[in-house]
N, C-alpha and C positions, 0 to 999 in steps of 0.2 A: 723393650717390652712391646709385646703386639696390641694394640686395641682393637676391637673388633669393631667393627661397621656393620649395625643392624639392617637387615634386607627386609623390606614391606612386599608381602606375597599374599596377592587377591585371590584368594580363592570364591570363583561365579557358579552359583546353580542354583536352581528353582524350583517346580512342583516340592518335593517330600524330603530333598538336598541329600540324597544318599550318595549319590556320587560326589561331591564338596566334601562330603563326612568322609569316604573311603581315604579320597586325596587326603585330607589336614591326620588323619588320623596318622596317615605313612607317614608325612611330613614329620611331624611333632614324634613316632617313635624314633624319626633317624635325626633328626635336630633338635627338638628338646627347643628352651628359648635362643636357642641361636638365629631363629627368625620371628618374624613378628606375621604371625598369618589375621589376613580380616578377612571374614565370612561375609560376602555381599548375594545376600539371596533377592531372588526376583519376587520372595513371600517371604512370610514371617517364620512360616512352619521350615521353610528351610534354612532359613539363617537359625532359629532355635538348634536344629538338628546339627551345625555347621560347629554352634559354640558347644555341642554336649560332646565334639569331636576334638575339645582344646581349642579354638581360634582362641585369637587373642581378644580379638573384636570382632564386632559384627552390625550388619545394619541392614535393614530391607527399601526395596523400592527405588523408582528410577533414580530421584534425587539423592539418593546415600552412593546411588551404584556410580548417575553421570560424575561428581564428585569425586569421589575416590577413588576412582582408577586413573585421575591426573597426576595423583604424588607415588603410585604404585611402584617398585621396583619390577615387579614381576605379576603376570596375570595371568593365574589356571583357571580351566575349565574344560567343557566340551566345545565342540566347533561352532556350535549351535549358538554359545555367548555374543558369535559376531556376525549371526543370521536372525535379523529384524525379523520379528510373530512366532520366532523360535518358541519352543518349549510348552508346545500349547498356546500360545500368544502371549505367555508369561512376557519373554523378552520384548521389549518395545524398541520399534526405530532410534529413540533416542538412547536410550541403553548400549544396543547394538554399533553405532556410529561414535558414544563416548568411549567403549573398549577397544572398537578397531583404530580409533584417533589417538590414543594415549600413548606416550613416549614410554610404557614400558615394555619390557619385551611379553610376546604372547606367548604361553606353551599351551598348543590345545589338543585335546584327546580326539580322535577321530570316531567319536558316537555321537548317535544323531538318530533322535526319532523323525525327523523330515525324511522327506523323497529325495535325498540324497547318497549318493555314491562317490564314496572317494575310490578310484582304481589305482591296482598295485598295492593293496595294504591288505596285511592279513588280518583276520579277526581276532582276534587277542580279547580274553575275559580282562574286564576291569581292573584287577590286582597287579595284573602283569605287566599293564598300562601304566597304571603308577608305578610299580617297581622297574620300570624302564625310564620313567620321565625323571624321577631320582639319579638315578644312574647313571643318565645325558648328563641333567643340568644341575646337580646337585651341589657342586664344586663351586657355581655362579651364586647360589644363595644367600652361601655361608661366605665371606672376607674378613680378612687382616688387613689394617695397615700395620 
C-alpha cells in the first residue's frame, strides 16, 4: 500500500498577490490536497488574495516569511523573491537572504519589475509560465513511498 508524503510548497508574492493567486490556483486544479501550499505574502492584501486562491495557509511579513521557508519542501515565486527592496521594497534583505538560504528547492519565474534582464529567455505570458513549471516539476511535488 502506498502512503503519500505530503510536499510543503511556499508560494512568495507581494503588492496585490495576483501572481501567488495565478500559481496556487494551477497548483490546486492539477493537485487538489496532494500538496499542502502556504501563501507567504510580503502584505496582507496578498497573502488574503493567495488563500481566496485555496492555499492551505498563509501568513504575512518578514517573520512569517524568514520562518517558514526553513521547513519548505519547495519555494515558488518570481525572481524578484531573492532580490533584496524587490517588489517596490515590499521584499526586505532579511526576506531575501531567508529564501535564497533555505534548503528548499527554488522554482522561480523569470518576471521582475526591476532593471533586470535575464538573456536567452523568451517572454512567455504568465499562464504558460505556470503551465510549464507544472510540467518541469510537477512529478517532485506529488510522492509515494
Amino acid at each position: 500500500m502506498n502512503t503519500h508524503t505530503l510536499k510543503t510548497i511556499c508560494v512568495i508574492d507581494g503588492q496585490g498577490g495576483g501572481i501567488g493567486s495565478t500559481i496556487i490556483r494551477k497548483l490546486k486544479d492539477r493537485f487538489g490536497e496532494d500538496v499542502e501550499i502556504v501563501a507567504l505574502g510580503t502584505n496582507a492584501i496578498a497573502t488574503a488574495q493567495m488563500l481566496k486562491a485555496r492555499a492551505n495557509r498563509g501568513a504575512s511579513g518578514i517573520n512569517a516569511i524568514v520562518q517558514t521557508v526553513r521547513n519548505a519542501d519547495f519555494i515558488i515565486g518570481t525572481i524578484g523573491i531573492i532580490m533584496p527592496h524587490a517588489m517596490m521594497g515590499e521584499l526586505t534583505l532579511e526576506m531575501a537572504e531567508a529564501i535564497a538560504l533555505s534548503p528548499a528547492r527554488k522554482i522561480l519565474l523569470p518576471l521582475t519589475q526591476e532593471k533586470l534582464d535575464i538573456v536567452g529567455l523568451a517572454s512567455t505570458p504568465l499562464p504558460q509560465l505556470v503551465d510549464e513549471l507544472i510540467e518541469r516539476h510537477g512529478r517532485e511535488f506529488v510522492s509515494f513511498k
